[in-house]
C-alpha positions in Angstrom: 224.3 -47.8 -10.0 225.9 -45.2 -7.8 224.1 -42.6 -6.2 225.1 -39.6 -8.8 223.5 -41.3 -11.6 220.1 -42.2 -9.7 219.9 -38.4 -9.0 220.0 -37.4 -13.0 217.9 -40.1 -13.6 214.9 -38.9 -11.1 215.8 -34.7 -12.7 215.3 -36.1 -15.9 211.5 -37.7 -15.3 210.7 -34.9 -13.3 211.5 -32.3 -16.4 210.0 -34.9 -18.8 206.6 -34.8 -17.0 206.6 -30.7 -17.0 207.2 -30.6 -20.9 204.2 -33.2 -21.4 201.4 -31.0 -19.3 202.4 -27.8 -21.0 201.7 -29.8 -24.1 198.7 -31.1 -23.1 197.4 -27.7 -22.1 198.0 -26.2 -25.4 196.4 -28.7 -27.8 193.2 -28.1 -25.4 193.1 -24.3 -25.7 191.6 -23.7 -28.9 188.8 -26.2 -28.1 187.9 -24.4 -25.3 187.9 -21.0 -27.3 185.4 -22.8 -29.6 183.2 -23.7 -26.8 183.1 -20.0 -25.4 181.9 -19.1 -29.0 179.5 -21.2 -29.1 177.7 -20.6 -25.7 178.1 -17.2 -26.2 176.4 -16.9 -29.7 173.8 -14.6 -29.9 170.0 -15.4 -29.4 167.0 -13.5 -30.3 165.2 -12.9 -27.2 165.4 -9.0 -27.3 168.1 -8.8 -24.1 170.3 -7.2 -26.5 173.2 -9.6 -25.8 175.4 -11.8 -28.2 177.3 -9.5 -31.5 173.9 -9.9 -33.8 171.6 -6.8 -32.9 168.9 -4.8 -34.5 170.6 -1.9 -34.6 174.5 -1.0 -33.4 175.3 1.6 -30.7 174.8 4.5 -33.1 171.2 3.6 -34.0 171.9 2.2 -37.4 170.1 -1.5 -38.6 172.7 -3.6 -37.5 173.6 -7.1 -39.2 173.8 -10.5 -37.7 177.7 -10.2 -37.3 180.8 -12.5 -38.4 182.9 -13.7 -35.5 186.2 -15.9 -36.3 185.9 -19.5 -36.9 182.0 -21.5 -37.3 179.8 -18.9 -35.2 176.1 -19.3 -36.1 173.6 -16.6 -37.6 170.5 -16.1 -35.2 167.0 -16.9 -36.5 163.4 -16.0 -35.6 160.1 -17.7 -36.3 157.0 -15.2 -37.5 153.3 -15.5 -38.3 151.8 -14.9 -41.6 150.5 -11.6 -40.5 154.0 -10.3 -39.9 155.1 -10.4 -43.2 153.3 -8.6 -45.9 153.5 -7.9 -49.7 154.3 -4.6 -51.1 151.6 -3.8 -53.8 150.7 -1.3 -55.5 147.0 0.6 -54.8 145.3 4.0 -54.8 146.2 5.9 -51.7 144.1 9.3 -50.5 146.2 11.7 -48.5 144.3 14.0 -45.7 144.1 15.9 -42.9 142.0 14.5 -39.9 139.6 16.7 -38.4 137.1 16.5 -35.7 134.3 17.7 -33.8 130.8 18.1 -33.1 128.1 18.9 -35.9 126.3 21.8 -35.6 122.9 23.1 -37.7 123.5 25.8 -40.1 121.5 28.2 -38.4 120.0 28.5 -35.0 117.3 31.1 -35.2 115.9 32.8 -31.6 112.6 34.2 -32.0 112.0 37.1 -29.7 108.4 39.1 -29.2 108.4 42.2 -30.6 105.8 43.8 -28.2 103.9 43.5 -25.0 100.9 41.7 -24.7 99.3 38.2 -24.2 99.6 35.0 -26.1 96.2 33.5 -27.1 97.7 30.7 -29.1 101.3 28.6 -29.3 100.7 26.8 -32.2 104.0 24.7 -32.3 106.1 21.9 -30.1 109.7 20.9 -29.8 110.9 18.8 -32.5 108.3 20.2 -34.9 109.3 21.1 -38.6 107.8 24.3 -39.5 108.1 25.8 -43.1 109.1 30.0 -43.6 106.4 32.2 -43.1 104.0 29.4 -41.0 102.6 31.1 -38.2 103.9 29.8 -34.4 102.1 32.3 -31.8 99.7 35.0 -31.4 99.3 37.9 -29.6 95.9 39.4 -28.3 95.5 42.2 -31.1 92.0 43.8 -30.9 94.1 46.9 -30.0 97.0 46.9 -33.1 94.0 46.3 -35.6 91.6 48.7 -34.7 94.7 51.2 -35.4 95.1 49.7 -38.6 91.4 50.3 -39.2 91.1 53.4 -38.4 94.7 54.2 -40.8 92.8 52.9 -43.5 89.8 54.9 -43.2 92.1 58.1 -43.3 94.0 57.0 -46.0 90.4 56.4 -47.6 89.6 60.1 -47.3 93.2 61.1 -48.3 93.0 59.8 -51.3 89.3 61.0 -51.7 90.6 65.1 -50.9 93.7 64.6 -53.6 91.1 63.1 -56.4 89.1 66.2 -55.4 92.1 68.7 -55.6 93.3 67.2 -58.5 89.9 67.8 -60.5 90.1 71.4 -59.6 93.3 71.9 -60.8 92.9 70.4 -64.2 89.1 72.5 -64.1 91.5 75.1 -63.6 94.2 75.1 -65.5 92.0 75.3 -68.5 89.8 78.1 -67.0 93.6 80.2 -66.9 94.8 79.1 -70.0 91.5 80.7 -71.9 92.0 84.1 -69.8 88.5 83.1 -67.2 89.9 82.7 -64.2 93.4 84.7 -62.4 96.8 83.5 -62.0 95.9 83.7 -58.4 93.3 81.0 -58.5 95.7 78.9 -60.4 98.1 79.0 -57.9 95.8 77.8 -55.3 94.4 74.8 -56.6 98.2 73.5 -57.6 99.1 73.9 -53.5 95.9 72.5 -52.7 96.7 68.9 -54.8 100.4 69.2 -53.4 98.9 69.5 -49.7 96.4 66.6 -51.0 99.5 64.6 -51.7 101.2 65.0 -48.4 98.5 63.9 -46.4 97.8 61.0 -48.7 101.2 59.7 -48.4 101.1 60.3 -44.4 98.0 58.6 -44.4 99.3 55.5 -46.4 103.1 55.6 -43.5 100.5 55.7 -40.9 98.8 52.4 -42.8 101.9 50.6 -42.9 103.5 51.2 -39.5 99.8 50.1 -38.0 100.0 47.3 -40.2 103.8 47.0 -38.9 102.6 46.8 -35.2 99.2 44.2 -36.1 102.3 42.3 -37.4 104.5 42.2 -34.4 101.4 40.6 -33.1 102.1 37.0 -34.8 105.5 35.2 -34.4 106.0 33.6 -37.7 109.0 31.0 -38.6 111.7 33.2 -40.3 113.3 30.0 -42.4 112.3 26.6 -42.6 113.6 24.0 -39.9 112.7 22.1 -36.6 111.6 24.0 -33.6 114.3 23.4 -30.4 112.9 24.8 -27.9 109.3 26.4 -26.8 109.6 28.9 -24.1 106.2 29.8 -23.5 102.7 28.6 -23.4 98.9 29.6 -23.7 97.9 33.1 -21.8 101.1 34.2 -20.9 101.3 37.9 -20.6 104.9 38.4 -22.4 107.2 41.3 -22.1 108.7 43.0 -25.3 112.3 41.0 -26.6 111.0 37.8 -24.4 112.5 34.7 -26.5 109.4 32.8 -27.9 110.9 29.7 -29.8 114.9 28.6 -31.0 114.3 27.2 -34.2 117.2 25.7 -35.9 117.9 24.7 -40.2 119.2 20.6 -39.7 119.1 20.3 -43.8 122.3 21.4 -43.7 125.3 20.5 -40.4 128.3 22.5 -40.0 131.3 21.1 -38.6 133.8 23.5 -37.1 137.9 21.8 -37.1 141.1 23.1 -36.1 143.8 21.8 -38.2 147.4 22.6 -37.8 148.4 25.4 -39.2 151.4 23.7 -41.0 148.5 22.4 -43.3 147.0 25.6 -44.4 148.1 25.6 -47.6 146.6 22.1 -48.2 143.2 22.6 -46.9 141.2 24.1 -50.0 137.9 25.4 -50.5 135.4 22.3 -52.0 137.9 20.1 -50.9 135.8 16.4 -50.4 135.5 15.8 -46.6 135.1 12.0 -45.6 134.1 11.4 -42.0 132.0 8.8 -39.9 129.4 9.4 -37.1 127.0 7.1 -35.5 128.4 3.7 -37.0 128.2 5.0 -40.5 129.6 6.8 -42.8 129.2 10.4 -44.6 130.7 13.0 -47.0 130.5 17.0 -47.3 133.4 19.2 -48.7 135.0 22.8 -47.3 132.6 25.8 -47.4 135.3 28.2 -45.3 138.6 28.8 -43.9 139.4 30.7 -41.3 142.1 33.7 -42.8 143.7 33.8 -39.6 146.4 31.5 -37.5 145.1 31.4 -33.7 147.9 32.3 -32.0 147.3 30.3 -28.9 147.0 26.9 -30.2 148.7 27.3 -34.1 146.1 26.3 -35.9 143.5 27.5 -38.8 139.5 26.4 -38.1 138.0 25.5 -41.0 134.3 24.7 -41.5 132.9 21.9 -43.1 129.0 21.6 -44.4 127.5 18.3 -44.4 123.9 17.7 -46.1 121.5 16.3 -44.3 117.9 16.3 -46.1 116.4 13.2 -44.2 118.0 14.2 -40.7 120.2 11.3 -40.9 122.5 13.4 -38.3 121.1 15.3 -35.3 123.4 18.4 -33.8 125.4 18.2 -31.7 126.7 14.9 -33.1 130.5 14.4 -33.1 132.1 13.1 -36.0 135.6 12.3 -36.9 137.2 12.4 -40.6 139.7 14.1 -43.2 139.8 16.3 -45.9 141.2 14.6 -48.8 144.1 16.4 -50.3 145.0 14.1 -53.0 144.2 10.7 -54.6 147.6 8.4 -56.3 146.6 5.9 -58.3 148.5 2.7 -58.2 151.3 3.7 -56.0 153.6 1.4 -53.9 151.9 0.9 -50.7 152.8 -0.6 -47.6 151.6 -0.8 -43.8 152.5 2.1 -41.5 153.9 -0.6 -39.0 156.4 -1.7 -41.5 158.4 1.9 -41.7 161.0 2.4 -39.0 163.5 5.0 -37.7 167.0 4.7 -37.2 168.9 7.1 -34.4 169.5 9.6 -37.7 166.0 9.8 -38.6 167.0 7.4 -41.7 163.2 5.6 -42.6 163.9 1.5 -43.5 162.0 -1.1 -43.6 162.9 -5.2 -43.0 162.9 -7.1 -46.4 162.6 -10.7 -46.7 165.6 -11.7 -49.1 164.5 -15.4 -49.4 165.1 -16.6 -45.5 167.6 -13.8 -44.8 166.2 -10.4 -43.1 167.6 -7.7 -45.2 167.7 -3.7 -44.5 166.1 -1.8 -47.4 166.4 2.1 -46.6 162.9 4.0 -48.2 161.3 7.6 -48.5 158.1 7.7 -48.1 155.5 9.8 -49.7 151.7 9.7 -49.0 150.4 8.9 -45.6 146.7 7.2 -45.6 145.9 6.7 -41.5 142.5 6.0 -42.3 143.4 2.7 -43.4 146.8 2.8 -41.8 148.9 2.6 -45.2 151.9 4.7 -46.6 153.2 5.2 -49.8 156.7 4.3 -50.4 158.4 6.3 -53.6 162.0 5.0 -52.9 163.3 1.8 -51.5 161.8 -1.0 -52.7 160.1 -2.7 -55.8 156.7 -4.2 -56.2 156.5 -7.9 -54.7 159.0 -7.6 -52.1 158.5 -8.9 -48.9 158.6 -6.8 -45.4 158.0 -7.5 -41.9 155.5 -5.7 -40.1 155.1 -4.4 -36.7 157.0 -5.5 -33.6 158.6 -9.0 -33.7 161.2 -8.7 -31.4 164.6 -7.8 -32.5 166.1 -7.6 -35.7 169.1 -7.7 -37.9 170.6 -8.0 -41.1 171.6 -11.7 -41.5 169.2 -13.3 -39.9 167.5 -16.4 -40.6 163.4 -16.6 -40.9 161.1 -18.9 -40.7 157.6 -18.1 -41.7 155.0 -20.5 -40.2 152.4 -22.3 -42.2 155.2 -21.9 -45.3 157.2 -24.6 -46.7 160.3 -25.7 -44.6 158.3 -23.5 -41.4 156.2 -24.8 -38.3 152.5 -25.7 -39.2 151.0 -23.6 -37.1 151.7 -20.6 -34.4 154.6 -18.0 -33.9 157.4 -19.9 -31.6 157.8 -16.9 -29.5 158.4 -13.2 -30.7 161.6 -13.3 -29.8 162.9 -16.6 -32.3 165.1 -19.4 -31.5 168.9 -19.9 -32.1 170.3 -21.5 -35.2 172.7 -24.6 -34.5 175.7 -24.7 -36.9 
């Protein structure tokens, strides 16, 4: 073999081998394009990576996302108690309102004169009726006044009875001619001067009487006695406070509510509210007519009864006015609705295994019970996801534990584990 034909022979393996590895390569691309999928398939553990996401860069519910070729749909693995049944109920909707309860009246009784007490006839915490008789003044003084206003009433009354015999003697005597005009005249001024001091006589009576009064501190309306502010032989000085006495059949509560709900709040309205562990009603007995310009809101004022003293003052208490009541309405739990970037309400519905996006309105908000009416969106039955779970998408697979086909027992983590395809 000469040495030209060695030379082609060697080119010609050399090229051979070339063609061959670029062959090779090829045919192995496309398998390593599947295995990038694949390790980069999305998981659920809330990082936000892999193409299925909640919700896509504009704040919408996302779905689980469709790549070329096998790529597998994400799953997560919930509790019972993050999935709940949309039913129908009664709902109450209400504004919350709170504070502290307050007697109806506070009453401060206040002497009305100078003197010394003799007696204090009451204790804090006592009930006392209207008209029952708490403290008294020494009063040897005011009722020998009235005494002696008596006696000249007596004698006023005596003189009139007098001139008004003589006038009617009289007035015969000149109508038969006996007696002059003059005479006449002079008994009628002496029963009108009669007159006059009779009624002074009876002012002086009652202003004495008045005074003999002032000297006993009597309960102005029935209720408990707060406070006693002075005791046995005190010498007291005129407008000295005696006693606070304060009306507990009856509480007031005193709420500012927004003043976008104004025009809900209603007179009567029924007023649900708890205090001390239990539970009580009362209903609107005023509205303020004015908007406090400071804080925006209306005070409204809320009477509670309270015959048995069930509730002291003073005690704070928390409830709403019920504005409405909707019988048999679609409810679902507040932790269900969610917001997208738009302010677009949706909920998560079960669709068999397969999270789907259902987009609601809401109506009536109960947050007593932490429940909202839904009007539009989804039907009686359906099945939503509640609270926070992780992240979420269209697509996705669930698996409910304790159901058929789930995990006996226990959530596998909130954030799910990856479907293999």
């Amino acid at each position: 073999m000469t040495a030209v034909n060695v030379a082609a022979l060697t080119a010609a393996a050399i090229l051979g081998a070339a063609c061959g590895k670029e062959a090779a390569n090829a045919d192995a691309a496309p398998a390593q394009t599947t295995g990038a999928a694949t390790k980069g398939s999305p998981n659920t553990k809330g990082d936000g990576s892999g193409p299925a996401r909640a919700e896509n860069g504009r704040g919408q519910p996302g779905g689980g996302g469709s790549g070329g070729g096998q790529r597998s749909q994400p799953s997560i693995t919930l509790a019972s108690s993050d999935v709940a049944v949309v039913r129908r109920g009664n709902i109450e909707e209400g504004v919350a309102v709170t504070g502290d309860l307050r007697p109806i009246e506070s009453v401060t009784i206040r002497a009305r004169l100078e003197g010394d007490l003799v007696s204090v006839l009451v204790r804090e915490g006592q009930h006392v009726s209207a008209g029952e008789l708490l403290a008294k003044f020494e009063d040897s003084e005011q009722a020998s006044a009235v005494a002696s206003a008596k006696a000249d009433k007596l004698a006023a009354e005596s003189d009139r009875a007098t001139a008004k015999w003589n006038l009617d003697q009289t007035t015969e005597l000149f109508k038969s001619g006996a007696v002059a005009e003059r005479d006449f005249k002079l008994a009628q001024q002496a029963l009108a001067s009669s007159t006059a001091r009779l009624a002074a006589a009876d002012a002086k009576v009652r202003g004495t009487s008045s005074v003999l009064s002032d000297t006993r501190a009597m309960a102005p309306t029935s209720g408990v006695i707060q406070t006693r502010s002075v005791e046995n032989g005190e010498h007291i000085g005129r407008g000295a406070t005696l006693f606070t006495l304060v009306r507990t059949n009856v509480l007031e509560l005193a709420a500012a509510v927004p003043s976008r709900f104004a025009g809900v709040v209603r007179v009567g309205q029924p007023v649900l509210f708890s205090a001390d562990g239990r539970s009580f009603s009362g209903k609107v007995a005023r509205i303020s007519p004015m908007v406090d310009p400071t804080t925006r809101s209306v005070t409204i004022y809320v009477q509670i009864p309270n015959e048995n003293d069930a509730l002291k003052g003073g005690t704070f208490a928390a409830g709403r006015v019920v504005s409405r009541t909707i019988q048999k309405a679609l409810v679902v739990p507040t932790s269900a609705i969610r917001l997208t970037g738009d302010g677009q309400q949706f909920v998560y519905r079960l669709a068999g295994k397969v999270i789907d996006v259902a987009n609601v309105q809401v109506g009536a908000v109960d947050d007593r019970v932490g429940v909202v009416e839904v009007v539009d969106g989804l039907a009686d039955g359906d099945r939503i996801i509640v609270g926070n779970v992780g992240t979420l998408g269209r697509g996705m697979q669930v698996i409910v534990a304790g159901e058929e086909g789930g995990p006996a027992g226990g959530r596998q983590g909130r954030g799910g584990t990856q479907a293999k395809q």
